[in-house]
C-alpha positions in Angstrom: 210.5 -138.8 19.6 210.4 -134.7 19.0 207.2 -134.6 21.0 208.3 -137.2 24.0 211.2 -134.6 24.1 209.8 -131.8 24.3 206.8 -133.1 27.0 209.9 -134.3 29.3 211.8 -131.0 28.8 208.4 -129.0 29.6 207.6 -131.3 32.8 211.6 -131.4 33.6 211.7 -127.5 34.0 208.2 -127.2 35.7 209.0 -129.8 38.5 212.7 -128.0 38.9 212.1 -124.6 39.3 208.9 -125.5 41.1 210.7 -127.3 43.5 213.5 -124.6 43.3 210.7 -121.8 44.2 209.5 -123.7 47.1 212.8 -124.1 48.5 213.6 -120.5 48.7 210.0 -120.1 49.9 210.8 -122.3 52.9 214.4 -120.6 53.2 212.9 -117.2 53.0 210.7 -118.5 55.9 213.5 -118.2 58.5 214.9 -114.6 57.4 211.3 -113.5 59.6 212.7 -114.5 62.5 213.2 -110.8 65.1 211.5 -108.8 62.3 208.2 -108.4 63.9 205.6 -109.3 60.5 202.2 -108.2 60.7 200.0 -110.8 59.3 196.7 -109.0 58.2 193.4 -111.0 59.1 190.7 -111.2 57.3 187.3 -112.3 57.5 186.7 -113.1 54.4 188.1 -116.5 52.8 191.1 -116.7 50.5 188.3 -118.0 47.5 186.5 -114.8 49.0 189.3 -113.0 48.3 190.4 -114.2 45.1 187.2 -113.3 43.4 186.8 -109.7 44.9 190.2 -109.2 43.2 188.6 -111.0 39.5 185.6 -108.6 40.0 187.8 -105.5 40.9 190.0 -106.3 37.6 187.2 -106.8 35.4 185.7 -103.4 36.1 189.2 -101.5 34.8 188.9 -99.7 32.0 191.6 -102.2 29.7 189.4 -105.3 31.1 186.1 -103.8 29.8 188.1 -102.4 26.2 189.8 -106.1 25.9 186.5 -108.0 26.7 184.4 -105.6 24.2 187.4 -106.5 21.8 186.9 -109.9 22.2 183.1 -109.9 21.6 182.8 -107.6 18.9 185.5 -109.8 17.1 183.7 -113.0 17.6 180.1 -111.8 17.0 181.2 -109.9 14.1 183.0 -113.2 12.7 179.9 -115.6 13.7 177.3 -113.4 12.0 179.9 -113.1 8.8 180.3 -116.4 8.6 176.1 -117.6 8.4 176.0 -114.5 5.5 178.5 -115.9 3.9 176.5 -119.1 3.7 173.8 -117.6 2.6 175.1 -116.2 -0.7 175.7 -112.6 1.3 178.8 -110.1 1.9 180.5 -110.8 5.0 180.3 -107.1 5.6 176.2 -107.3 5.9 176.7 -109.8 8.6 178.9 -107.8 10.2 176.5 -104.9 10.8 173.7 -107.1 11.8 176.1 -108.3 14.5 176.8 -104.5 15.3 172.7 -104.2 15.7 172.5 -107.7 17.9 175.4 -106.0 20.0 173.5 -102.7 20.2 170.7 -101.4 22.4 168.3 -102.3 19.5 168.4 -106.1 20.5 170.9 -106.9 23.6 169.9 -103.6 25.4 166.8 -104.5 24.7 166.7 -108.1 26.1 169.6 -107.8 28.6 169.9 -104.4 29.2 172.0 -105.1 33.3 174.7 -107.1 30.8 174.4 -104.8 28.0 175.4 -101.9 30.7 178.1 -104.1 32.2 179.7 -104.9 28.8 179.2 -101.5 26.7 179.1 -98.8 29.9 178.8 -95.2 28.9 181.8 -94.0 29.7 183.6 -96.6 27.7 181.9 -95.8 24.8 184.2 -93.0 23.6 187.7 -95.8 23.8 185.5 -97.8 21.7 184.8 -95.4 19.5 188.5 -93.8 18.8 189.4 -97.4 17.8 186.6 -98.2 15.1 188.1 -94.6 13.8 191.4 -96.1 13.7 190.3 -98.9 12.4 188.5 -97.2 9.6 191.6 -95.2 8.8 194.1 -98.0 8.6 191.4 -100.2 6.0 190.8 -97.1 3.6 194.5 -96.5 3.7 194.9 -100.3 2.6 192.4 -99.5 -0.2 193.9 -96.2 -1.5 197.1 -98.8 -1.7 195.6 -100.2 -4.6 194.2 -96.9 -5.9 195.8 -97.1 -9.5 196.1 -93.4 -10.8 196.3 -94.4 -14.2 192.5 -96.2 -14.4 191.2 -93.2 -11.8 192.4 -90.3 -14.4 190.5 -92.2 -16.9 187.5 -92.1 -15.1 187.8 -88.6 -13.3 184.8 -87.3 -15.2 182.5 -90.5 -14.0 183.8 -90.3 -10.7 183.0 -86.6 -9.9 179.5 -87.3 -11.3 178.5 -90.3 -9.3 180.1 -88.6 -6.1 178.6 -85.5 -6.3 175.0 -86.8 -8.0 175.0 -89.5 -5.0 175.5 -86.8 -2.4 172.7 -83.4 -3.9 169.8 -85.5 -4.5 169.4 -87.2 -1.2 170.6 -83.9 0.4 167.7 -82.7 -1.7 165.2 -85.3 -1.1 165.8 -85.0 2.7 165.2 -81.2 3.1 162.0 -82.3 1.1 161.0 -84.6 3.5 161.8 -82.3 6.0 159.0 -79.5 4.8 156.6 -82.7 5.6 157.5 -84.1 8.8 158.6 -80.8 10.4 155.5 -80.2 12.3 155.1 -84.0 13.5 158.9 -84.7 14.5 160.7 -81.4 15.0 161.4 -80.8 19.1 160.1 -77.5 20.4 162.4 -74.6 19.5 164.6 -76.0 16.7 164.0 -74.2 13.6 163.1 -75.9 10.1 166.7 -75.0 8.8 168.5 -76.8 11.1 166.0 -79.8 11.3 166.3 -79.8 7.6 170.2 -79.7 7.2 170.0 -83.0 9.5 167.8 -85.0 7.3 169.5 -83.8 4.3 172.9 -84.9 5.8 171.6 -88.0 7.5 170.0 -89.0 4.0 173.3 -87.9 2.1 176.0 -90.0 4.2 177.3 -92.6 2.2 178.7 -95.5 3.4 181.7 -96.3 1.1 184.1 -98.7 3.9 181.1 -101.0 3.3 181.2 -101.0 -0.8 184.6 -100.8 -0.5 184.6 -104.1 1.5 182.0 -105.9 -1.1 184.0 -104.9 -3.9 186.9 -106.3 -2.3 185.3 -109.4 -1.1 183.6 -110.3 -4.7 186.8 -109.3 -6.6 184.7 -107.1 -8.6 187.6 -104.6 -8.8 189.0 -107.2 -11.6 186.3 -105.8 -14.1 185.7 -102.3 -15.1 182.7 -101.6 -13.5 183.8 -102.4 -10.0 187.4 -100.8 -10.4 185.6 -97.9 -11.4 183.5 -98.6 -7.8 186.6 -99.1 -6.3 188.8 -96.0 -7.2 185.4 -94.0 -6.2 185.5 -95.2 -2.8 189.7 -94.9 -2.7 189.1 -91.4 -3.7 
């Protein structure tokens, strides 16, 4: 009886203020009378019209920043969902989804709808929202940060951190001495080519272990709270 209610309140108040509109509308009509209205004409049909005006709205900036929303969100959750199934972190299906939304695979194949949906200069809104983003989920983590279990493990924690950042550094200036003849562009000296591959071999991404740890509930044992209170710190 709720349901028959509500469906004859919703079609009561559409059919009386529908009609109520119209009335006015035809009301309205007569107040043109000695005003002198311009009609515009136009060539082009009212359909014509309507989907110049759909087109024109989808190329704003918001349009293009909601519809990249929108993908990203439902990519991302697809591609989570088949790792899942296949014994994997959600977090690795998410970044294959950030590869199939790339230039790697859909620039690649589509590169005119690739353009259209990721265009340069929208890049940068894009951008400062994944940075928010980031921000607000390692704020959520460092709300779980327990200082009690982090002071205990200080000592193993500046270790890791610092071993896991000079030895790659390390190993990438290395490689660096190799490769700088073969991949170094004209003019840039081996000190600068070789801070980059040290840095680029150095980053760490600790969002992602942060998310595994979180998604196996490995923080529950004292191996991955020690994980865990690395990556909050």
């Amino acid at each position: 009886m709720g349901k028959n209610r509500n469906a004859i309140f919703y079609l009561a108040t559409i059919g009386i203020f529908s009609a109520l509109m119209y009335f006015i509308s035809i009301k309205g009509k007569l107040l043109e009378e000695g005003r002198a209205i311009q009609i515009s004409q136009s060539e082009a049909s009212q359909w014509t019209e309507f989907l110049n005006s759909i087109s024109s709205n989808l190329t704003h900036p918001l349009a293009i920043l909601l519809a990249q929303i929108v993908t990203i969100i439902l990519v991302a959750r697809i591609f989570g969902w088949l790792s899942k199934k296949i014994g994997q972190p959600t977090v690795i299906g998410e970044i294959i989804a950030g590869i199939v939304l790339g230039p790697s695979l859909l620039g690649w194949i589509f590169p005119e709808f690739s353009l259209a949906l990721f265009p340069l200069e929208s890049l940068g809104n894009l951008q400062f929202l994944s940075q928010i983003g980031l921000i607000l989920f390692m704020f959520v983590i460092g709300m779980e940060l327990d200082l009690k279990v982090l002071r205990n493990k200080a000592n193993d924690a500046v270790v890791i951190s610092h071993a896991s950042i000079v030895i790659p550094f390390a190993l990438g200036i290395g490689l660096a001495y190799f490769i700088y003849t073969s991949f170094a562009p004209v003019g840039v000296e081996f000190l600068s080519f070789g801070l980059f591959l040290g840095i680029a071999m150095s980053i760490t991404a600790f969002p992602v272990l942060a998310r595994i740890v979180q998604e196996r509930g490995l923080q529950k044992n004292p191996s991955g709270n020690g994980r865990h209170h690395l990556c909050s710190s």
